[in-house]
N, C-alpha and C positions, 0 to 999 in steps of 0.2 A: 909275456907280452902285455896281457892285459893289467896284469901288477903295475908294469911300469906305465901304460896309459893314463891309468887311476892316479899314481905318482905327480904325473905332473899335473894332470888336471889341478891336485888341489894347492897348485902351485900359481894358477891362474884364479884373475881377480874376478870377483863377484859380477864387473860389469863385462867382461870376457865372456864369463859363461851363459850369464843370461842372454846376451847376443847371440851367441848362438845356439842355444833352447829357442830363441825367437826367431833365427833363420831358416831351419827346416821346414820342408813343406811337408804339409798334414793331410794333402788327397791322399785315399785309400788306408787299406790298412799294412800297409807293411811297416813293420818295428824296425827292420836291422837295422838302421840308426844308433838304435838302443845298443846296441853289441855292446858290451864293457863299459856301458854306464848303468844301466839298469837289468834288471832279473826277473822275470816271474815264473814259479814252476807249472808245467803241465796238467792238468787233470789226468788222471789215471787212463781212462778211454780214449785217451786220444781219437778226439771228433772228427779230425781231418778226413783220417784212413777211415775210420769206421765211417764216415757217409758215402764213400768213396765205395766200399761193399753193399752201400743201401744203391747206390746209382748202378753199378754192377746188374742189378735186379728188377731196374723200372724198367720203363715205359715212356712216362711222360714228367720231368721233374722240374721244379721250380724252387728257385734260392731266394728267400725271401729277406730286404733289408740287404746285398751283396758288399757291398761299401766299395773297394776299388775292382774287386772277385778276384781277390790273391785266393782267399780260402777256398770257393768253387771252385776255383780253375785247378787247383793240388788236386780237392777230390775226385774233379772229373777224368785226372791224369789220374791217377789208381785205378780208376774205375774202366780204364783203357782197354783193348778194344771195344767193353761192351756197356758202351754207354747208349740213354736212352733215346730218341729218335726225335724227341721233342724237348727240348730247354731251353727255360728263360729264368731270367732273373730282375728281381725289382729295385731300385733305389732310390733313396729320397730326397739326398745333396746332391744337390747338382756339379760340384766338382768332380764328383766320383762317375758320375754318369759317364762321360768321354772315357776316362781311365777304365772301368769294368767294360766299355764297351769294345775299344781297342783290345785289351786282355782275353776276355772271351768268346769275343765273334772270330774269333780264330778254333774253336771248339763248337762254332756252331751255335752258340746261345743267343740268343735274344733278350736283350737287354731294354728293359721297359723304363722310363721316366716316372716313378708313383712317389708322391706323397707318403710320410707313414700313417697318415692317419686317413688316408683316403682308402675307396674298396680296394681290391687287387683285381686290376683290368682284364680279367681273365672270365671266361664264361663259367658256368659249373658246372663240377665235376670233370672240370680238364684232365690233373694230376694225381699220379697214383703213388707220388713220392713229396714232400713239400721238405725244404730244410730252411733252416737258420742259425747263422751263427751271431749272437747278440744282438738280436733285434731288440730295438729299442721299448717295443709293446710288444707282445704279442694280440695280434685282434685274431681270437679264436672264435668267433663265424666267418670269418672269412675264411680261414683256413680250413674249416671243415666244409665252408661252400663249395671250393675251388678242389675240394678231394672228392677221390671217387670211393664209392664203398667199395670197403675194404684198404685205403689207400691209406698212408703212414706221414705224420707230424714225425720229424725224428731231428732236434734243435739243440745248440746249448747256449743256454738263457744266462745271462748277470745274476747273480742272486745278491741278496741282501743285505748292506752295508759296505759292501763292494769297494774297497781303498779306502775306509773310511778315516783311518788314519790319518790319512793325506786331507780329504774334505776338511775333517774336522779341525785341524791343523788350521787349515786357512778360515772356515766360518763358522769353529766355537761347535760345540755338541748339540749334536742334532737329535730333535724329539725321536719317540720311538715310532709314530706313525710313519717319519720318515724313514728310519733307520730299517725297517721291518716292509718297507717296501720290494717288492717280485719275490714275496720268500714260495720256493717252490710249494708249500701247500696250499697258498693263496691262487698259486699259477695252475694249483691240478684242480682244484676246485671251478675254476673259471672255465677251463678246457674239458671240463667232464659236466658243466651246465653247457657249452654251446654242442653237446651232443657225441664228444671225442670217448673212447674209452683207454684211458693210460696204462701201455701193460711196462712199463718201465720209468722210475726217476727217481736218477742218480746225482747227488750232490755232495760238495767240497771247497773246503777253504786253505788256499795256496799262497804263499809267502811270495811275499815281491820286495828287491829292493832297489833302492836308488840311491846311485852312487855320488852324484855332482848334481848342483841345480839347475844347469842346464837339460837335464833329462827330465826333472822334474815341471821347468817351465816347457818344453816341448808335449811331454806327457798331456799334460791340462790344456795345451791350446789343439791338440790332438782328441783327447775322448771330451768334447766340451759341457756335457752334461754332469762331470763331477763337481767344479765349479762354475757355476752359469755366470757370464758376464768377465769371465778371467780375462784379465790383462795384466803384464807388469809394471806397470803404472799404477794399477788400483791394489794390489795385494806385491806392494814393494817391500813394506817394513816385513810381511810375514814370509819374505822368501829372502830376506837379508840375514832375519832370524833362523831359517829352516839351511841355509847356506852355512851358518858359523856352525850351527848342531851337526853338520857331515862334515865340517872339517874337523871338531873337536873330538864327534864320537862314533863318524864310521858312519855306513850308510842307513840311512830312513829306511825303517822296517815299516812293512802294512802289509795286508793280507787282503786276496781278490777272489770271490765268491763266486762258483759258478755252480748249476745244475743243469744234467740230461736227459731232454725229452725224449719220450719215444710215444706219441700216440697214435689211434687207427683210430677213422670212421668206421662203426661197422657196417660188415656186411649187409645188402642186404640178404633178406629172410625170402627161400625159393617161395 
């Protein structure tokens, strides 16, 4: 089935597809859109379940950056019956805001309006569990503010150069100060100066591909900090170009960077 999806896709014209890469709506995070145009493989640890066992375990937990909370709301379903008695979650678009809210106030979460670059509205020492899935920074005092001693960072972060295939495609090769941007040593170093200690982090780079350019124009107006300011108006020729390259030779191959946190505040000392 999917063969023959692909089939005709590339049977359809460039302004066909682009149309509809531009009609998708991009609140939240849910892909399946993507089904049979595009692929990324999993990380090995699958985050979902495994936070899903860290919520199992708390007390008081906090999803930090949720985006639409497809992803909280999975792990809090595993985490079922014994989830923690207090949660909330923070995000920063405001289109996602309504979406995680409807989503997860049905599980009882609290869904906070924050900024990413503002504190986290929270007093300290609330949470004894904090998660993220692709937070866009990690601000690690806050995070160790908002934890209690002994209480657990446990994230998976973007790492470094992250689709950069695709970027570079569209705005030419990027310096290395860029490219070398969230590499997890940089991110354990940060989080072990605002006081964290890291007893776990795991990283891996995972093939993606994209099949039609509609996947690819919804992709980029979806994670929009791969190319900032995208539109297809302004990057026409290089998706007219990137459109003849998948029909002549099969799908845009890149690869997506990702690392596993797992930090604690420690304890304190009796």
């Amino acid at each position: 089935m999917l063969r023959v999806m692909a089939e005709q896709r590339t049977h359809r014209t460039f302004e066909d597809l682009v149309a509809e890469g531009t009609a998708v709506p991009t609140e939240g995070w849910d892909f399946s859109w993507f089904e049979g145009r595009a692929t990324e493989a999993r990380p090995s640890w699958g985050y979902a379940r495994a936070a899903g066992g860290r919520l199992a375990r708390a007390t008081a937990a906090l999803d930090i950056q949720t985006g639409g909370g497809e992803v909280f709301d999975f792990a809090l379903g595993t985490a079922a019956p014994d989830r923690p008695r207090l949660l909330a979650a923070t995000e920063g678009w405001p289109p996602n805001v309504p979406k995680a809210s409807a989503l997860l106030g049905a599980r009882g979460v609290v869904v906070v309006a924050s900024p990413e670059d503002a504190p986290l509205p929270f007093a300290d020492e609330t949470f004894d569990l904090v998660l993220s899935r692709h937070p866009v920074r990690a601000h690690w005092a806050e995070i160790a503010r908002v934890l209690r001693p002994g209480g657990t960072y446990f994230a998976q972060h973007v790492g470094p150069a992250s689709v950069f295939e695709l970027v570079e495609f569209f705005l030419g090769p990027q310096p290395e100060a860029v490219r070398g941007r969230r590499h997890p040593d940089t991110e354990r170093a940060e989080a072990e100066a605002a006081g964290l200690e890291v007893a776990g982090l795991r990283a891996e780079r995972l093939r993606m591909e994209f099949h039609d350019i509609a996947a690819v124009v919804c992709f980029l107006r979806k994670v929009v900090w791969m190319v900032p300011g995208f539109t297809v108006e302004a990057y026409e020729p290089q998706l007219r170009a990137l459109h003849r390259r998948i029909e002549t030779d099969g799908p845009f191959v890149a690869h997506s960077a990702r690392h596993l946190f797992d930090a604690r505040r420690p304890a304190r000392r009796p």
